[in-house]
C-alpha positions as CSV (number, residue, x, y, z in Angstrom):
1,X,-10.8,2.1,-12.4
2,X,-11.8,1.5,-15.9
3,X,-15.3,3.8,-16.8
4,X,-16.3,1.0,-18.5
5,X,-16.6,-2.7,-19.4
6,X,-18.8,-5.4,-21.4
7,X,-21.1,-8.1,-19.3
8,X,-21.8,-11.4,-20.1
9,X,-24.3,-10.0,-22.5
10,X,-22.2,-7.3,-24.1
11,X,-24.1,-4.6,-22.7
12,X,-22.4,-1.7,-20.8
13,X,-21.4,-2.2,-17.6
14,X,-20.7,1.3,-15.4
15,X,-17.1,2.1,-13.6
16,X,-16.1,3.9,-11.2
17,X,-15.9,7.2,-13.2
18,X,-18.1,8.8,-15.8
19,X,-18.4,6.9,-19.3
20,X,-15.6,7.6,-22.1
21,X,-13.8,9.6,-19.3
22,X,-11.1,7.1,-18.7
23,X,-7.4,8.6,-20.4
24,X,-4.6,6.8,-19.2
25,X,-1.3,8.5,-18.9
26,X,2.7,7.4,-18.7
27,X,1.4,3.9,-19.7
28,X,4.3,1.8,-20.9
29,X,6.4,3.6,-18.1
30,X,6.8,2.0,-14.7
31,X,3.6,-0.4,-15.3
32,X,2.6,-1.5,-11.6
33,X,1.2,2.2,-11.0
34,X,-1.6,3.0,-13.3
35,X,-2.4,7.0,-13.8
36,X,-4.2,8.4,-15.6
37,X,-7.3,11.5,-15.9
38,X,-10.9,11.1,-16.0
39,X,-14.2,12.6,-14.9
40,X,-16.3,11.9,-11.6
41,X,-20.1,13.3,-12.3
42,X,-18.7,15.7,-14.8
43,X,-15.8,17.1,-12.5
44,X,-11.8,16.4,-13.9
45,X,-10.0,14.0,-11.6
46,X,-6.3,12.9,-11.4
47,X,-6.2,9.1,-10.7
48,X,-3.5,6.7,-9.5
49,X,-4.0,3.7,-8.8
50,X,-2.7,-0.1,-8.9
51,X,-1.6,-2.8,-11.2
52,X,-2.2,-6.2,-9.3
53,X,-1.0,-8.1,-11.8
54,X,2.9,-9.3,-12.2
55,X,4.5,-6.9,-15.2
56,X,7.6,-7.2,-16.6
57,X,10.4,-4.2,-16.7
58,X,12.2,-4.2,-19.8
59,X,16.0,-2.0,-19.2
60,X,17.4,-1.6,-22.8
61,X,20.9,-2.1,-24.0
62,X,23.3,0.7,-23.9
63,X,23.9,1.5,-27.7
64,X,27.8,2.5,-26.8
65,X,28.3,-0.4,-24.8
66,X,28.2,-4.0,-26.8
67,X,29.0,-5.5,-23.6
68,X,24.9,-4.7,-22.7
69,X,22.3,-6.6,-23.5
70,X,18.4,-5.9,-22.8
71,X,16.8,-7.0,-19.4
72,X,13.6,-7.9,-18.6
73,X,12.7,-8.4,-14.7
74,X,9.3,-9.5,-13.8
75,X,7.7,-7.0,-10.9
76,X,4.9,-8.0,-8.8
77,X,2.2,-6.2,-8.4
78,X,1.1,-4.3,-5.2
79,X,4.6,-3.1,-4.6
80,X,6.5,0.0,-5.4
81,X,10.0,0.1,-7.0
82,X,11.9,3.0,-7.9
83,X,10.6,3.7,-11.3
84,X,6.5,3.2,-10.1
85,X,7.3,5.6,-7.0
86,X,8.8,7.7,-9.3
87,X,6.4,8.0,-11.6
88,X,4.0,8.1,-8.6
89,X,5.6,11.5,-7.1
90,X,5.8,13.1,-11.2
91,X,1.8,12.3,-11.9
92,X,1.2,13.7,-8.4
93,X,3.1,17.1,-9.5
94,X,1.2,17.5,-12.9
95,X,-1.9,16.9,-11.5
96,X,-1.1,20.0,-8.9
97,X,-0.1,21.9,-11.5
98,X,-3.3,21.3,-13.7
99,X,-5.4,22.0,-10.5
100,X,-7.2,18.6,-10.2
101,X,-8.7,16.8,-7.3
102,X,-6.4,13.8,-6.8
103,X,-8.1,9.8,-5.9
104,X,-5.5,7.2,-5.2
105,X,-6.8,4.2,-5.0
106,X,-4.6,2.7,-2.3
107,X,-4.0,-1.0,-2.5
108,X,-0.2,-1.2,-1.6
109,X,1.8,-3.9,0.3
110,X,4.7,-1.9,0.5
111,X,8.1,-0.5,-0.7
112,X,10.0,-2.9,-2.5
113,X,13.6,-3.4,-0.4
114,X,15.9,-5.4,-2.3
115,X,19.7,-4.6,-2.7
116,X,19.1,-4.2,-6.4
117,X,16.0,-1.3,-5.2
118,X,18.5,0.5,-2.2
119,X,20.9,0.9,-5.1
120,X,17.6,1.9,-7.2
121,X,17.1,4.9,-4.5
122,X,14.3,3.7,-4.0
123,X,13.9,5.5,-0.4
124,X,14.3,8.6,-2.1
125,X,11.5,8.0,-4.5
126,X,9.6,7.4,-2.1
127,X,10.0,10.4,-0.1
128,X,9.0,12.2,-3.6
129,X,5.5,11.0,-3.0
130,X,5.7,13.2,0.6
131,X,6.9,15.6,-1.4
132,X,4.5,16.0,-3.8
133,X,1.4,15.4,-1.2
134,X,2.5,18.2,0.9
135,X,2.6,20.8,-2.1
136,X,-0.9,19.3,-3.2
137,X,-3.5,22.6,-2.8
138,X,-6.6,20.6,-4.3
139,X,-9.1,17.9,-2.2
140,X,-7.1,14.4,-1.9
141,X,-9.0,11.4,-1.6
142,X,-7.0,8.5,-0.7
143,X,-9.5,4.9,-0.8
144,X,-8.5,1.5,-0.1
145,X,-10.9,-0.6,-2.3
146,X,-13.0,-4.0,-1.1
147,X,-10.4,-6.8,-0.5
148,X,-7.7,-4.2,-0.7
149,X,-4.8,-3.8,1.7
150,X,-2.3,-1.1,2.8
151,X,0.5,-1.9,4.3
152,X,3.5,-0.4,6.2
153,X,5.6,2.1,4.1
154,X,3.5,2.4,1.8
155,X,0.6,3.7,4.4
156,X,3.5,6.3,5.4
157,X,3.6,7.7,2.2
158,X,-0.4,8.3,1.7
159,X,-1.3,9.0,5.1
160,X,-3.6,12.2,5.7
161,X,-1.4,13.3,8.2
162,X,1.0,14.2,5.6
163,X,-1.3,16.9,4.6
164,X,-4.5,16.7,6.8
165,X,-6.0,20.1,5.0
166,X,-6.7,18.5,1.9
167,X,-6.7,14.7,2.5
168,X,-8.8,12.3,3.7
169,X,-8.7,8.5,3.7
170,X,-11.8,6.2,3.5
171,X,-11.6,2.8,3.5
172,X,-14.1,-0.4,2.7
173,X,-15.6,-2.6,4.6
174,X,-14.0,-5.3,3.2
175,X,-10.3,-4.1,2.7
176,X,-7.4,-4.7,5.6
177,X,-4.7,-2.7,6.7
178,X,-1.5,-2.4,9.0
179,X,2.2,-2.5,9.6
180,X,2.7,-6.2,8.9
181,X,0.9,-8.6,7.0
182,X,-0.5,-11.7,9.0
183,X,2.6,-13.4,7.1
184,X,5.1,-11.4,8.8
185,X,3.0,-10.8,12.4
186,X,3.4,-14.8,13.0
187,X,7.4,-14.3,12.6
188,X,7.4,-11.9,15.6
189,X,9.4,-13.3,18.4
190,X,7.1,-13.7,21.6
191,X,9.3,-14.2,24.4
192,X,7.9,-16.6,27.2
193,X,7.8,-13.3,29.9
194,X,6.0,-11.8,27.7
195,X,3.7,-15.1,26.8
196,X,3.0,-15.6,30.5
197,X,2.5,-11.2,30.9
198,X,-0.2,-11.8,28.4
199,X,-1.7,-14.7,29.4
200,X,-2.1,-13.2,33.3
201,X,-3.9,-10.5,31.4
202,X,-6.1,-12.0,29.3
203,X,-6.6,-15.6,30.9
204,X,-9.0,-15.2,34.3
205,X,-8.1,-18.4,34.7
206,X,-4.1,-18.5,34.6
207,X,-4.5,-15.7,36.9
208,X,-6.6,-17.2,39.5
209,X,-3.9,-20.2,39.5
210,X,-1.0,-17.8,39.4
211,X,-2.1,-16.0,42.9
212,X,-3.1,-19.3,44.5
213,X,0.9,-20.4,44.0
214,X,1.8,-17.3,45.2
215,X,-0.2,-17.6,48.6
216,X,1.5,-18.6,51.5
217,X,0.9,-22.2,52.9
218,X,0.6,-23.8,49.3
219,X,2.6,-26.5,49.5
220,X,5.6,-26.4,46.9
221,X,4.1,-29.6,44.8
222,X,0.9,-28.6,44.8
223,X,2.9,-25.0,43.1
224,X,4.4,-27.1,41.1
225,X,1.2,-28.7,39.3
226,X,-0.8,-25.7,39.4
């Protein structure tokens, strides 16, 4: 997202977005969702996008309370937990409210769903993000980047359907997407009915075998070692 970087050589290198256009906003708040404003061939943009990186959340002491002592959790990136969806749903608001297109570069894995996040709200935060995409009035441009991936909740919450007059989703050759991640798609249960279902449907020849056992005068051993 970055309008710029240095090569090998030092020289320029271009971005995404217009040179020197790159201002970050809400940056040491909720740091695995990056926002920020900058300009695409001249014209103003909101951006959000996200931090792949682990970050670590720092929770202050309470000042009244000696009993409290500073926190700091690690957070991995990819994920949203109450704070990032949070701040997700409040750039999403200013951005309507300044009248800017909106990108969001979509590279999600999903909702974070701990105890510690239910307690969080993080469900509700989440929903803010609807929210805020439904009242959206400019051009929303959701894109998954090469060797990104959008997964589950978090494709509910940026899906065009949520406001199809003003967003769109494109996606790269190179990124993936779905409801589960080949990690938890293995875990499925796959009953043996619905092994053998498949395996009639997709196995020509399973199913030539299966209607020879099922003719009449096949002897029962034969059956049997079909």
């Amino acid at each position: 997202v970055s309008t710029q970087s240095t090569g090998v050589d030092g020289a320029w290198v271009s971005g995404f977005f217009d040179k020197d256009s790159w201002v970050e906003c809400l940056n040491n708040w909720a740091k695995t969702v990056v926002c920020g404003r900058a300009r695409l061939g001249g014209i103003p943009m909101g951006v959000i996008c996200v931090e792949t990186r682990t970050v670590e959340c720092e929770e202050p002491a309470d000042p009244a309370n000696l009993d409290t002592e500073t926190k700091i959790t690690q957070q991995p990136g990819q994920v949203w937990f109450p704070d990032s969806a949070y701040k997700t749903a409040q750039a999403i608001k200013d951005f309507n409210r300044e009248e800017l297109p909106l990108i969001i570069f979509a590279n999600w894995r999903g909702f974070s769903g701990g105890m510690r996040d239910m307690y969080g709200e993080i469900l509700k935060y989440g929903s803010y993000i609807v929210d805020s995409l439904v009242e959206y009035k400019q051009p929303v441009f959701v894109y998954i980047p090469p060797y990104g991936e959008l997964r589950g909740g978090a494709w509910v919450v940026v899906d065009p359907k949520i406001n199809p007059d003003v967003m769109e989703m494109f996606a790269d050759k190179d990124s993936r997407g779905g409801v589960l991640e080949p990690e938890g798609t293995v875990t499925v249960q796959f009953k043996q009915r619905d092994i053998v279902q498949t395996m009639k449907r997709i196995d020509p020849l399973y199913k030539t075998l299966f209607s020879k056992i099922g003719e009449e005068g096949v002897p029962t051993k034969r059956g049997k070692r079909m």
